[in-house]
DSSP file (Angstrom, degrees, kcal/mol; ACC not computed):
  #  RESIDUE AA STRUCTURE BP1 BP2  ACC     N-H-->O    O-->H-N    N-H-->O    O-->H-N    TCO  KAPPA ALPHA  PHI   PSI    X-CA   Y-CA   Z-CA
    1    1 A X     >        0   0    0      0, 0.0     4,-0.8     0, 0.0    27,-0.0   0.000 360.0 360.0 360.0 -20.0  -39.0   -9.0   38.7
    2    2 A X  H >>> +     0   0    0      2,-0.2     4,-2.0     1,-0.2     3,-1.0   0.858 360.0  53.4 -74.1 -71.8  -38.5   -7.7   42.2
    3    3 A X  H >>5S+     0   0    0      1,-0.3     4,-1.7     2,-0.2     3,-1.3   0.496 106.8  60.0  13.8 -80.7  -35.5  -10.1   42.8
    4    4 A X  H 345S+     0   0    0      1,-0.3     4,-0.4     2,-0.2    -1,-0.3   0.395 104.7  42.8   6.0 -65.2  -34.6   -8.5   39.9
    5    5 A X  H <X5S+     0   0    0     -3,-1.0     4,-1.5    -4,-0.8    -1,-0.3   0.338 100.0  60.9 -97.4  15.3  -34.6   -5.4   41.3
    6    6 A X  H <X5S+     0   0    0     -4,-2.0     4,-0.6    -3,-1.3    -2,-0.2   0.648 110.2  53.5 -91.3 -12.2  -33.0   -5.7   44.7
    7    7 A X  H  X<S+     0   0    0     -4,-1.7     4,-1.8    -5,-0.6    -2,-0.2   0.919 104.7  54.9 -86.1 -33.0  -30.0   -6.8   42.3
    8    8 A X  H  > S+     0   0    0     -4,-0.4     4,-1.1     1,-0.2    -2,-0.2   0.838 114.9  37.4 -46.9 -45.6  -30.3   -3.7   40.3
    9    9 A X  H  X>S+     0   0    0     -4,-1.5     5,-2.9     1,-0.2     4,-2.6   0.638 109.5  58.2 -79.8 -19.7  -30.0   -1.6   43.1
   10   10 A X  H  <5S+     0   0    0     -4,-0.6     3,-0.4     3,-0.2    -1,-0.2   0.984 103.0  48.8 -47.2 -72.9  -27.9   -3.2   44.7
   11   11 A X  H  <5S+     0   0    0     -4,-1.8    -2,-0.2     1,-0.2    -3,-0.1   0.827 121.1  46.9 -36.2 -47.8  -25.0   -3.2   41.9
   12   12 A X  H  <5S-     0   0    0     -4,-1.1    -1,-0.2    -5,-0.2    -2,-0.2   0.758 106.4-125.0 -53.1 -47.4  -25.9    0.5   41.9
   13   13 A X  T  <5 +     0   0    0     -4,-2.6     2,-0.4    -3,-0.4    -3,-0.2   0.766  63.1 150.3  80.4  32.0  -25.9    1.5   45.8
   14   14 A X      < -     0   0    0     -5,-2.9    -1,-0.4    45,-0.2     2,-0.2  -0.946  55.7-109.6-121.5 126.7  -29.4    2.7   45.0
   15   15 A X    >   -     0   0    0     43,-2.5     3,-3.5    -2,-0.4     5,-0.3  -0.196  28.1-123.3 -49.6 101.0  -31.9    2.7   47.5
   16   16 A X  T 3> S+     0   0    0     -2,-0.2     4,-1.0     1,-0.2    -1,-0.1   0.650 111.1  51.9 -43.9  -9.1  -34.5    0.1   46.7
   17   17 A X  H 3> S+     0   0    0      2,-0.2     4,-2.2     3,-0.1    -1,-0.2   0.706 107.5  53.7 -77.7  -9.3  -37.4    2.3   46.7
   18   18 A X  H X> S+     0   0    0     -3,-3.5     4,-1.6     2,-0.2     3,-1.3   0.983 109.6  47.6 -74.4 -87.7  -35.5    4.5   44.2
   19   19 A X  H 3> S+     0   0    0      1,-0.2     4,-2.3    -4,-0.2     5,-0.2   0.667 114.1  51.7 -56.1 -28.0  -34.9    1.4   41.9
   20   20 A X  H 3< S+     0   0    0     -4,-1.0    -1,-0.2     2,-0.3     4,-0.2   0.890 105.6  45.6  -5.0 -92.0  -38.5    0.7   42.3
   21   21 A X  H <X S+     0   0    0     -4,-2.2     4,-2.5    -3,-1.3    -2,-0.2   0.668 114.1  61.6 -55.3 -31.9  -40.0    4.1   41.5
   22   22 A X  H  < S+     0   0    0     -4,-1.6    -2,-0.3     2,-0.2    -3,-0.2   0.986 111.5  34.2 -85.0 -58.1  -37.2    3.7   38.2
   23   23 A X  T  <>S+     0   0    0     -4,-2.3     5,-6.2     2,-0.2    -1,-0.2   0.390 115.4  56.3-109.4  -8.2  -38.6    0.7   36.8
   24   24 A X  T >45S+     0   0    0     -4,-0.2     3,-5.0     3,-0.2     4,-0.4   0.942 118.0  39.3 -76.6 -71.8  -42.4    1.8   37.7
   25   25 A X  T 3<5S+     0   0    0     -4,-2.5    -2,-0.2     1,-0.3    -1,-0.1   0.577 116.8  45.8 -56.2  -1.9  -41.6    5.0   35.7
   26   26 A X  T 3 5S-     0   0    0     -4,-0.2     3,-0.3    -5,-0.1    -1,-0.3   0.443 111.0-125.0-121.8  -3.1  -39.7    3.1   33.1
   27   27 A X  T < 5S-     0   0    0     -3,-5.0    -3,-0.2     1,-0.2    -2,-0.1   0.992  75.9 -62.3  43.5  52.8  -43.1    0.0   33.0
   28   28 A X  S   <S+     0   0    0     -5,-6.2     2,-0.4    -4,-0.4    -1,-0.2   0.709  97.4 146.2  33.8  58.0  -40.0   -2.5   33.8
   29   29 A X    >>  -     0   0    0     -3,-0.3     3,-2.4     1,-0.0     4,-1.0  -0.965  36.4-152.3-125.2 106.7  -37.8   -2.0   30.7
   30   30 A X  H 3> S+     0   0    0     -2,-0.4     4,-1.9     1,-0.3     5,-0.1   0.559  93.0  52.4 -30.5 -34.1  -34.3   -2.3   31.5
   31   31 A X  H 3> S+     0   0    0      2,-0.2     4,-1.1     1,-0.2    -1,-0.3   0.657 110.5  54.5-110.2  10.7  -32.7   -0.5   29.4
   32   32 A X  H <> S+     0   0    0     -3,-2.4     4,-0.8     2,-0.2    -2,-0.2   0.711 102.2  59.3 -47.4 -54.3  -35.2    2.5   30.4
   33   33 A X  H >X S+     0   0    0     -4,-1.0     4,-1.2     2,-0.2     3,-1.0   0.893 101.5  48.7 -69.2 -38.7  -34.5    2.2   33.6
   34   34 A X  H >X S+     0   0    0     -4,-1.9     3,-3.4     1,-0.3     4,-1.3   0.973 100.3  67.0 -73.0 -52.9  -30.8    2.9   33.4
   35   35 A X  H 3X S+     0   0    0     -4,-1.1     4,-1.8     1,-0.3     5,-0.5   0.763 107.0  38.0 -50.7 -27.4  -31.5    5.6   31.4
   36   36 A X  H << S+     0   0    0     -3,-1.0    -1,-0.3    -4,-0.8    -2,-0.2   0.633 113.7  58.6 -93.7   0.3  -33.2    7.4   34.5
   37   37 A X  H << S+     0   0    0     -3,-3.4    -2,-0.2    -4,-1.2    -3,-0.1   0.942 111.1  39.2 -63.9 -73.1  -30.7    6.0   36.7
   38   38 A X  H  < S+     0   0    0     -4,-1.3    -2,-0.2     1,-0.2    -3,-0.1   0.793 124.6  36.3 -75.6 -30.7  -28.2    7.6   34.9
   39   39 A X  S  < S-     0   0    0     -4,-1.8    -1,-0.2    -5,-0.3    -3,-0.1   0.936 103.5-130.5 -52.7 -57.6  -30.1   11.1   34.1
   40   40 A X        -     0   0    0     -5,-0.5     2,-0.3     2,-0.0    -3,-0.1  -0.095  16.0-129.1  95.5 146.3  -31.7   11.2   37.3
   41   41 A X     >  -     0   0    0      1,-0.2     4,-1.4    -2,-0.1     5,-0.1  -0.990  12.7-159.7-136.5 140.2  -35.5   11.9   37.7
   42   42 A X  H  > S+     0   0    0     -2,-0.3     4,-2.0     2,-0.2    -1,-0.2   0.920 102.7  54.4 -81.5 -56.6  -37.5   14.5   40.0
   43   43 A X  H  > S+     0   0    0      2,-0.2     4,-1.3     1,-0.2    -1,-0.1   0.630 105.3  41.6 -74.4   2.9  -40.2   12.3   39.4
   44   44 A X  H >> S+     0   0    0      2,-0.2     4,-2.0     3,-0.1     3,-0.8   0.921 117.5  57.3 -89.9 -58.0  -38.9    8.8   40.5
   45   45 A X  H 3X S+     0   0    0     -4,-1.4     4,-2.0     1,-0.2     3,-0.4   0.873 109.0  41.8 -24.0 -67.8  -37.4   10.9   43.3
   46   46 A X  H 3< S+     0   0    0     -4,-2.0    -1,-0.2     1,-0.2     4,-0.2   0.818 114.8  50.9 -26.0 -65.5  -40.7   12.0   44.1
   47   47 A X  H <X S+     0   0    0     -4,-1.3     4,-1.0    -3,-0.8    -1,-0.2   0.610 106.0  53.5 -32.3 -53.2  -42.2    8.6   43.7
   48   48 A X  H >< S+     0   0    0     -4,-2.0     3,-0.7    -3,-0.4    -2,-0.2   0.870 102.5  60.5 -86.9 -24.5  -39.7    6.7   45.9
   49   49 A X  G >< S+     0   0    0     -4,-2.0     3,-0.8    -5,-0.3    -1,-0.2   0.702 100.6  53.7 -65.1 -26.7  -40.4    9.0   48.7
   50   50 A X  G 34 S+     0   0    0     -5,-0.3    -1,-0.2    -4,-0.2    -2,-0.2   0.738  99.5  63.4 -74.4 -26.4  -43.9    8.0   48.7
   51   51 A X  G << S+     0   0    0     -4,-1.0     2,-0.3    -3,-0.7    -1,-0.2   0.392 111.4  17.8 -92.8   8.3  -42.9    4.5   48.9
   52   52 A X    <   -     0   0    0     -3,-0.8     0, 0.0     2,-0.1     0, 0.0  -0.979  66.3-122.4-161.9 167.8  -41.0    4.7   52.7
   53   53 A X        +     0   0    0     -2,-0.3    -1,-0.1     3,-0.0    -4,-0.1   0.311  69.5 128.9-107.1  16.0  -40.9    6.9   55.6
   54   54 A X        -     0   0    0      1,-0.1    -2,-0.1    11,-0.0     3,-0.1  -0.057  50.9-152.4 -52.7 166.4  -37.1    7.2   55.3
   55   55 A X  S    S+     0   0    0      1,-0.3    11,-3.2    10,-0.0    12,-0.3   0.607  78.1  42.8 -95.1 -20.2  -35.8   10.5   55.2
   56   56 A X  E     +A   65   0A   0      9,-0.2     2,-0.3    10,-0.1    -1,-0.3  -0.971  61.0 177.1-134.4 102.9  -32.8    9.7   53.2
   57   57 A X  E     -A   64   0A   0      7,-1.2     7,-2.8    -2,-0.2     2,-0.3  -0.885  25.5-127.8-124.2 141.7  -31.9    7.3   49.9
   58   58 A X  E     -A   63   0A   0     -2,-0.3   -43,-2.5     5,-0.2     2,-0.3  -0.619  19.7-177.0 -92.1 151.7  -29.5    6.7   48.3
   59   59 A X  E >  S-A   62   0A   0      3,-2.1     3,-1.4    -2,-0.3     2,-0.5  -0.709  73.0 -51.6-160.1  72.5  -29.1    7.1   44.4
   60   60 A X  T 3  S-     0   0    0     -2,-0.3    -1,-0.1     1,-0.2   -45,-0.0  -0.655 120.7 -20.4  92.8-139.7  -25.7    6.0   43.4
   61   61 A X  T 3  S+     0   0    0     -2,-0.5    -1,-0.2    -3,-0.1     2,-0.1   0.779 120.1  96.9 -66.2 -37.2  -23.0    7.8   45.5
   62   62 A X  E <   -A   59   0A   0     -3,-1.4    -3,-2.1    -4,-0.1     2,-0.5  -0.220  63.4-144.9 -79.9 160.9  -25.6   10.7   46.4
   63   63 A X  E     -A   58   0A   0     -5,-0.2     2,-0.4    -2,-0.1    -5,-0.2  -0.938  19.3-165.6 -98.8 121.5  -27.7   11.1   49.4
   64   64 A X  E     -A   57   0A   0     -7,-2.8    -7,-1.2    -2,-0.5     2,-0.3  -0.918   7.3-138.0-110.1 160.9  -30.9   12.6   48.7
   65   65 A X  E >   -A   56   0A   0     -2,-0.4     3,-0.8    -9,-0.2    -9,-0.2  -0.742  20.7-131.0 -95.6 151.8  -33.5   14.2   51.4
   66   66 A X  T 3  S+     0   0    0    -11,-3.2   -10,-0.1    -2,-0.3    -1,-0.1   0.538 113.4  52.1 -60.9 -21.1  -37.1   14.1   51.8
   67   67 A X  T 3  S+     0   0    0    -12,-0.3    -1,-0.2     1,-0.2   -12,-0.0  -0.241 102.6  57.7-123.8  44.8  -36.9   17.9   52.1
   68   68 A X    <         0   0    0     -3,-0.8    -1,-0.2     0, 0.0    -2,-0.2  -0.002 360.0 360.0-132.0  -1.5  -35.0   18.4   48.9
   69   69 A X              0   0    0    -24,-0.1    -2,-0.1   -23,-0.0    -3,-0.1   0.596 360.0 360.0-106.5 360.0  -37.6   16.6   46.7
């Protein structure tokens, strides 16, 4: 499944820890995960932060911060 999801995020322009944290929260059902793609989650945010020491991911078009989550 990761394959899987380095093409999800990809297609998206969403930061693989992002898509990650979306399909952890989502127990790898697709059509779950888009639905918090497309809502948007404070806790996959959360989640994906945990998962790098970036400061910055991307989630579509937006930039989020480590000191906005």
């Amino acid at each position: 499944m990761a394959e899987n999801i380095k093409s999800w995020a990809e297609i998206r322009q969403t930061s693989i820890e992002i898509a990650e944290a979306i399909f952890e929260l989502a127990d790898d059902d697709e059509v779950l995960a888009q639905k918090i793609w497309e809502e948007g989650s404070d806790e996959a945010l959360q989640l994906a932060f945990t998962k790098t020491d970036q400061n910055k991911l991307f989630w579509g078009e937006e930039t989020v911060e480590r000191k906005n989550v």
